[in-house]
C-alpha positions in Angstrom: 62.9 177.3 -20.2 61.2 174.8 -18.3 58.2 172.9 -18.7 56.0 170.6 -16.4 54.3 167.5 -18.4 51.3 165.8 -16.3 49.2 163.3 -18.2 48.6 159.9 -17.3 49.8 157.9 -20.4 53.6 157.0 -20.1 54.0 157.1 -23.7 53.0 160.5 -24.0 54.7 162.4 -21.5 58.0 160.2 -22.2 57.5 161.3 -25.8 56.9 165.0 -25.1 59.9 165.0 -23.0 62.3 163.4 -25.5 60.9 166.0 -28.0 61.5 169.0 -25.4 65.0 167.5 -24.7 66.0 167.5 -28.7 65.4 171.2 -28.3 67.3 171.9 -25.4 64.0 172.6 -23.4 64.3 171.2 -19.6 61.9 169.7 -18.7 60.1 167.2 -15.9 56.5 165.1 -16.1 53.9 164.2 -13.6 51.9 161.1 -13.5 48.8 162.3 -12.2 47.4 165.7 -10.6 48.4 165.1 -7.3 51.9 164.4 -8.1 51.7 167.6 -10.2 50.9 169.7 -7.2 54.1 168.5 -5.4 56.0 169.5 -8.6 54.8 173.1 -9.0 54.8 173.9 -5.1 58.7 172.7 -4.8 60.2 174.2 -8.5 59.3 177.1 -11.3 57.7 176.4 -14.7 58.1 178.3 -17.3 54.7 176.5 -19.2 52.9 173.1 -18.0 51.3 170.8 -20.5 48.5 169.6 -19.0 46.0 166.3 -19.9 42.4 167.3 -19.7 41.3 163.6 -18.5 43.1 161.9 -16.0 41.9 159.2 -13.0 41.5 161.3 -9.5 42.5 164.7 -10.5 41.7 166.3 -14.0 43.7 168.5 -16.1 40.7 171.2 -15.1 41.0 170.3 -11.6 44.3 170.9 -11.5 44.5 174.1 -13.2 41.5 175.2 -11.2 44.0 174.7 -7.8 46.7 176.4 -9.8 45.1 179.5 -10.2 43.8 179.8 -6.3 47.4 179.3 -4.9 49.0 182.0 -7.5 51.0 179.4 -9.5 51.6 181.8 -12.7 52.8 179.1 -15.2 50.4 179.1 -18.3 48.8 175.9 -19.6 48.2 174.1 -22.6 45.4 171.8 -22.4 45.7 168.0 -24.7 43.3 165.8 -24.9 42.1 162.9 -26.9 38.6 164.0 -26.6 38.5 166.9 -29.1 34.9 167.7 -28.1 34.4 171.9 -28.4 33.0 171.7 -25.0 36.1 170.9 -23.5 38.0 173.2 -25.3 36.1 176.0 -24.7 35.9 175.3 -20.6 39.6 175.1 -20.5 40.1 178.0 -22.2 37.5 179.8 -19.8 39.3 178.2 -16.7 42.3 179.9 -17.6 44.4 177.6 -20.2 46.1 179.7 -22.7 45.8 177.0 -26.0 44.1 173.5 -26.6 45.6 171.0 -28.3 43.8 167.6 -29.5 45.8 164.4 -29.3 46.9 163.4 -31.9 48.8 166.6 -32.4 51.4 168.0 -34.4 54.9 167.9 -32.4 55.7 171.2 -34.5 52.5 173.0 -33.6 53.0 172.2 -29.6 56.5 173.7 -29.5 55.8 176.3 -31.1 52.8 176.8 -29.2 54.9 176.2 -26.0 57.9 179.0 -27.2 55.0 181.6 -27.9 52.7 181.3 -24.6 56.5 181.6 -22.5 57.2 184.0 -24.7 53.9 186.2 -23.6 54.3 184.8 -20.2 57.6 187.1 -20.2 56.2 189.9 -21.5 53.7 190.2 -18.4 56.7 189.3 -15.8 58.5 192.3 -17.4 55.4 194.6 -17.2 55.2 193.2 -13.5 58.3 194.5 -12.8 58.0 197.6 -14.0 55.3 198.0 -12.0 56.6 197.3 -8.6 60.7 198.6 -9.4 61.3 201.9 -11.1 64.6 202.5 -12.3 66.5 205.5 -15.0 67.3 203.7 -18.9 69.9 206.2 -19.2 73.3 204.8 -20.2 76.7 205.9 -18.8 77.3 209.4 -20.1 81.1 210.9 -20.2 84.8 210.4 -21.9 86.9 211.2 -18.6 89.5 209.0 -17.4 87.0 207.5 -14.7 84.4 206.7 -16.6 86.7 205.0 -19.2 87.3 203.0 -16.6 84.3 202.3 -15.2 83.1 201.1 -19.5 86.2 198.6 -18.9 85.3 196.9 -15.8 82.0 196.6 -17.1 83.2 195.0 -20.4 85.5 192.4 -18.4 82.8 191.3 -16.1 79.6 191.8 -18.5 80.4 187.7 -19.1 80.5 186.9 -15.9 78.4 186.2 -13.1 80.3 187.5 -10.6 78.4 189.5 -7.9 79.6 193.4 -8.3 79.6 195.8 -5.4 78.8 199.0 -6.4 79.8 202.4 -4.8 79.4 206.0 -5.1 77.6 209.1 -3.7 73.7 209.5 -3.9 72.9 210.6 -7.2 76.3 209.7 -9.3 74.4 206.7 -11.6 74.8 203.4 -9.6 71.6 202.0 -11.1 72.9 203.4 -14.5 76.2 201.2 -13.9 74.4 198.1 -13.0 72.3 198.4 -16.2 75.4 199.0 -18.3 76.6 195.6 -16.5 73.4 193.7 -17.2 73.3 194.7 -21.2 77.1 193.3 -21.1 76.2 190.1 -20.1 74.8 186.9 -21.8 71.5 187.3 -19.7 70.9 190.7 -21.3 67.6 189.7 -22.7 66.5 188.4 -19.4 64.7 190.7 -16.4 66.9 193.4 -14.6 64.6 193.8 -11.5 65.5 196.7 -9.2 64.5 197.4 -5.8 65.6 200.2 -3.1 66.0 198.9 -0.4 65.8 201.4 1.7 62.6 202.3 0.1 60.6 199.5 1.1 59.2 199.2 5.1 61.3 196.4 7.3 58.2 194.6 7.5 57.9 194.0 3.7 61.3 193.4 2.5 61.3 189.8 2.8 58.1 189.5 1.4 59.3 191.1 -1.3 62.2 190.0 -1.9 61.3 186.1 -1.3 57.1 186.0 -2.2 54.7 184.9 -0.1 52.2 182.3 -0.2 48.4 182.5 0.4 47.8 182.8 4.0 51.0 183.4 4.9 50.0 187.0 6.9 46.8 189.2 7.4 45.8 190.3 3.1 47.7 187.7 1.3 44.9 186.3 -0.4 47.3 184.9 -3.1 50.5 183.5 -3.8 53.1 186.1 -4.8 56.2 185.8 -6.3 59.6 187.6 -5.1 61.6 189.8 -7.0 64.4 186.7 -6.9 61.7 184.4 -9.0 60.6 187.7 -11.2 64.4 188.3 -12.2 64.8 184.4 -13.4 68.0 184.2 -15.3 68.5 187.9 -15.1 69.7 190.4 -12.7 68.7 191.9 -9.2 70.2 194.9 -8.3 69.9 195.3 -4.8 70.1 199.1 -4.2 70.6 200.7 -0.7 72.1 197.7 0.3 73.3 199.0 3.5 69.9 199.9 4.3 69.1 195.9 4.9 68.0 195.1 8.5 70.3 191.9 9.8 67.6 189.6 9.9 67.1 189.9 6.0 70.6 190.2 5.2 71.1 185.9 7.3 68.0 185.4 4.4 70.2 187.0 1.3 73.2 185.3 2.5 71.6 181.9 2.4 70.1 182.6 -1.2 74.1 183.5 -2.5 74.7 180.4 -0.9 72.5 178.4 -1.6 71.1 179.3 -4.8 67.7 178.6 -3.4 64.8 181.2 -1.7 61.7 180.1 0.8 59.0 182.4 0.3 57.3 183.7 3.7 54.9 180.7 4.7 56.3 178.0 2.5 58.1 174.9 3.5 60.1 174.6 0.1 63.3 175.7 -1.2 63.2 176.9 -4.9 65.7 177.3 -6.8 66.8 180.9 -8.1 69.8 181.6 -10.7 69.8 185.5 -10.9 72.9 188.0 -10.8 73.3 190.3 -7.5 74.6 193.2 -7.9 74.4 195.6 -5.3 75.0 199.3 -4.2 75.4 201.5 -1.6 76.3 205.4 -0.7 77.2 204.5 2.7 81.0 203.4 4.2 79.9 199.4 4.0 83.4 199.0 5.5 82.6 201.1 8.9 79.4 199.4 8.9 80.6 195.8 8.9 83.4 197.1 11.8 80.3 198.6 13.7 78.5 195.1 13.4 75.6 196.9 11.2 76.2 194.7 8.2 77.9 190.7 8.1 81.1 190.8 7.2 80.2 187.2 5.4 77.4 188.4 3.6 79.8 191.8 2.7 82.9 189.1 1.0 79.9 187.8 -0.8 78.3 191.2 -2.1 82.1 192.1 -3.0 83.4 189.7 -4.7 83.9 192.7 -7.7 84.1 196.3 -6.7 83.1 199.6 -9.2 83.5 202.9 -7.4 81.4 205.8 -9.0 82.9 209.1 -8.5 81.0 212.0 -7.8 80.4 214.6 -11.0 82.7 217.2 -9.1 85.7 214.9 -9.9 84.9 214.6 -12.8 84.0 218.2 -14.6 84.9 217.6 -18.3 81.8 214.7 -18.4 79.7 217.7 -17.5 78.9 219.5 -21.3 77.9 216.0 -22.4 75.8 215.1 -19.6 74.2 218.9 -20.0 73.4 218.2 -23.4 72.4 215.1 -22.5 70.1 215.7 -19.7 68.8 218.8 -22.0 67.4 216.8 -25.2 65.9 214.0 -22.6 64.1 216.5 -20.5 63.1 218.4 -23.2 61.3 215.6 -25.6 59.7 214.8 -22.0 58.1 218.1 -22.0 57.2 218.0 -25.3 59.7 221.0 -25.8 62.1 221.2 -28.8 64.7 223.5 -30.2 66.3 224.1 -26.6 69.9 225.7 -26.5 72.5 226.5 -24.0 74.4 229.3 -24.4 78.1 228.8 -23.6 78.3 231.0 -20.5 75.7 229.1 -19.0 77.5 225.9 -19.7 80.6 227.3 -18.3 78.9 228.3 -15.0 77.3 224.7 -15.0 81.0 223.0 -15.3 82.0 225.0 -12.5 80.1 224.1 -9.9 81.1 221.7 -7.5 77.6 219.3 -7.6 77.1 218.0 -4.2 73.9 216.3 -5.4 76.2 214.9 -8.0 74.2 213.9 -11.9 70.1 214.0 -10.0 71.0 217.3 -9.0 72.4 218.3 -12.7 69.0 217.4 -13.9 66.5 218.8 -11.4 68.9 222.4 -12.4 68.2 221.8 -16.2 64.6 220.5 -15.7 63.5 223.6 -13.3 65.5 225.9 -15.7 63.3 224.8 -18.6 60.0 225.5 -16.2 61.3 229.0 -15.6 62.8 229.7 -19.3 63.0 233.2 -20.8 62.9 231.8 -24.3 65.0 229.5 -26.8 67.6 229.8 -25.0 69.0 228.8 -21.4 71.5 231.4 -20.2 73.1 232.0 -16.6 70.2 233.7 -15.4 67.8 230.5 -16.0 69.8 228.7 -13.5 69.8 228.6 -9.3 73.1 226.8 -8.6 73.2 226.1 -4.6 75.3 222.9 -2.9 72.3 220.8 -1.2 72.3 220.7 1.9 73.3 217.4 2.3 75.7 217.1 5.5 76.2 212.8 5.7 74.5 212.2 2.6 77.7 213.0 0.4 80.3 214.1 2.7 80.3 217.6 1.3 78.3 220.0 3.5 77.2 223.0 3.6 75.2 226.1 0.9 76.8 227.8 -1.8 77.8 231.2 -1.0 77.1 232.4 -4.5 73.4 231.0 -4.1 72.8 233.2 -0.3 75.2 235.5 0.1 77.8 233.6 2.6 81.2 233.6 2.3 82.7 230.3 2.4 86.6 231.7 3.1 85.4 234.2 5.8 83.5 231.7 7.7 80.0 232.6 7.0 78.7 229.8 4.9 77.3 228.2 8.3 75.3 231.2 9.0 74.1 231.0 5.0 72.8 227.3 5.6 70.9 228.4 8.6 69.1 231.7 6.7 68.5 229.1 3.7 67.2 226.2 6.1 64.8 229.4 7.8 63.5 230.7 4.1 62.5 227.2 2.9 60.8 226.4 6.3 58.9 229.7 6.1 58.3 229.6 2.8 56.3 226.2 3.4 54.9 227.1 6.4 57.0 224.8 8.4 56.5 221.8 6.7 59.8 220.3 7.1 59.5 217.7 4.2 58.7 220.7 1.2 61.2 222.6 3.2 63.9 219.9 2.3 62.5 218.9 -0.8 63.1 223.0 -2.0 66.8 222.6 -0.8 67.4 219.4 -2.6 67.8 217.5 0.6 65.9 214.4 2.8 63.4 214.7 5.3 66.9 213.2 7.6 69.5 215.8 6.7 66.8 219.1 7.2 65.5 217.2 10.8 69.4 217.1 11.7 70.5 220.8 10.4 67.1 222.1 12.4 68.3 220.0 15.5 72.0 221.5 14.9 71.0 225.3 14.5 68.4 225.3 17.1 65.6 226.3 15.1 62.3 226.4 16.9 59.1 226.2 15.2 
């Protein structure tokens, strides 16, 4: 925590300081409003403690310019002159408490604790709103996942940054999380992005803030997902995704320690965990020039390798189960089985789409249910199509009829390609949505087969 003391009277903010310190509470003071400003534009607050009546610029004043850049940091409001008045225009401008000087040193901490406190609360439900991310834990008892629970457990503690690898779909996020709720930080933000999920033009805006002006529509000040996470995490997924002018920008901040947000002239200091993830080669990137090789020795400092559900086929009863309870509460459905065969059929199938696609099976399986029970005929097994996604192409033969040994599983990816684009009229995105695929893959398989329109 980190609090910003302006008031006028030396005694006073000397004296709120030395009673901050005694708690372990960081904290810095102000003379005067101006000098305030300069402190809030260069460094983050947690809280400011703000006199009402000061020479040049009030406590009012300066809360008032608070608000119209975007500085989030709530206020308390002191002053000697307990007049009602003043209380209640400071608490319409904005301030979140009013304190009247004298005041109790035990009544402004815990003030202070409880308006940070709520002041959390909101940067959590700000980063819900603008990262989405699964709350599942790590699900399995197979030798790799074992594994995976005891590099977590050695560098939970640490504040290393972790590289994390795997196939789309095999629970990187998951990992990171399982990383995060190891560590000392666990209570603070874990702020995820996608990188690839966010257009070129944003990312740094994103990523870094903005302040007012700074392009056309930012009316405000915004913090970055950096400030947002705090002492937390950032999990930076899709890494590989990041354009090479952002990725000069990220390498600076694991430098540094420091951001600029777009349109700002000062550095502020940042102290979140990276980790980071990726379903691509990073290695045959970095050799192709597509991605720094300093900013990859950075990113990789620790290395977790999640291996897709296919090598790993005894996880796949619990994750069934699993998946089967979570989906079901979600649907407001209850007393769900699976019958054995259907299990068995589910653990032996090869999963290109790795744990998502395990889900979507048992989630459309519970749309298309013939009763209490979920038996082999309430699930469509087919390999996605997913050619460079996962390195495992191709269309189960057991799904349309091809016959991977006799060579005719290329033939049964184009017929299933045709269906779905027929069956949506062409649209290519429902057409690869229906095969479990991107809009990417579908473009390059039509390209590939020569199918015309």
């Amino acid at each position: 925590m980190k609090i910003l003391i302006v008031d006028d009277e030396k005694h006073i903010r000397e004296s709120i300081k030395r009673l901050l310190a005694f708690e372990g509470i960081e904290s810095e003071y102000a003379a005067d409003g101006v000098a305030g400003q300069r402190l809030l534009l260069q460094d983050y607050f947690d809280a400011v403690i703000l006199d009402l009546k000061m020479p040049g610029m009030s406590g009012q004043e300066l809360m008032e310019w608070m608000h119209r850049e975007g500085i989030p940091a709530p206020v308390v409001m002191i002053s000697a002159h307990g007049e009602i008045r003043d209380a209640v225009a400071a608490l319409k401008s904005g301030a979140r408490d009013y304190l009247v000087k004298p005041f109790d040193p035990g009544e402004l901490l815990f003030k202070l604790k409880e308006i940070v406190a709520n002041r959390r609360r909101e940067a959590l439900l700000e980063v819900g709103k603008r990262t989405a991310g699964q709350r599942t834990g790590l699900i399995g008892d197979s030798l790799p996942v074992c594994q995976i629970r005891e590099q977590i457990t050695r560098i939970g503690a640490t504040r290393s940054t972790v590289l994390i690898t795997g196939e789309s779909g095999t629970g990187k996020e998951i990992v990171a999380r399982e990383i995060h709720g190891a560590s000392e930080t666990c209570d603070e933000p874990f702020v995820a992005v996608n990188i690839g999920g966010i257009p070129e033009s944003l990312i740094e805006s994103e990523l870094f803030g903005h302040e007012k002006g700074a392009f056309t529509g930012a009316e405000a000040r915004k913090p970055g997902l950096f400030e947002l996470a705090g002492e937390g995490t950032l999990f930076l997924d899709e890494i590989g995704e990041m354009p090479l002018t952002i990725q000069v920008k990220l390498l600076r901040v694991l430098q540094e320690r420091k951001i600029r947000r777009l349109g700002g002239t000062l550095d502020i200091p940042v102290n979140a965990r990276i980790l980071s993830a990726t379903n691509r080669n990073i290695e045959e990137q970095v050799r192709r020039g597509m991605f720094r090789d300093d900013l990859f020795y950075r990113l990789n400092v620790v290395r977790i390798s999640v291996p897709p559900l296919r090598e790993r086929p005894g996880d796949i009863p619990l994750l069934a189960g699993h998946l089967l309870e979570r989906i079901s509460a979600r649907m407001g459905i209850s007393d769900i089985l699976l019958q054995p065969e259907a299990l068995e059929k589910l653990s032996g199938y090869s999963f290109p789409g790795n744990v998502r696609e395990l889900e979507n099976i048992i989630e459309r399986a519970l749309i298309y249910r013939r009763g209490r029970e979920l038996s082999v005929a309430d699930f469509e097994l087919r390999s996605a199509v997913i050619g460079e996604e996962c390195g495992n192409p191709g269309i189960s033969a057991e799904k349309f009829g091809g016959n991977e040994a006799s060579g005719s599983l290329k033939k049964a990816e184009n017929e299933a390609i045709l269906r779905a684009l027929q069956k949506w009229n062409g649209n290519r995105t429902k057409a690869a949505a229906e095969l479990g695929i991107s809009r990417r893959t579908i473009l390059n398989k039509i390209k590939k087969y020569g199918i015309r329109k």
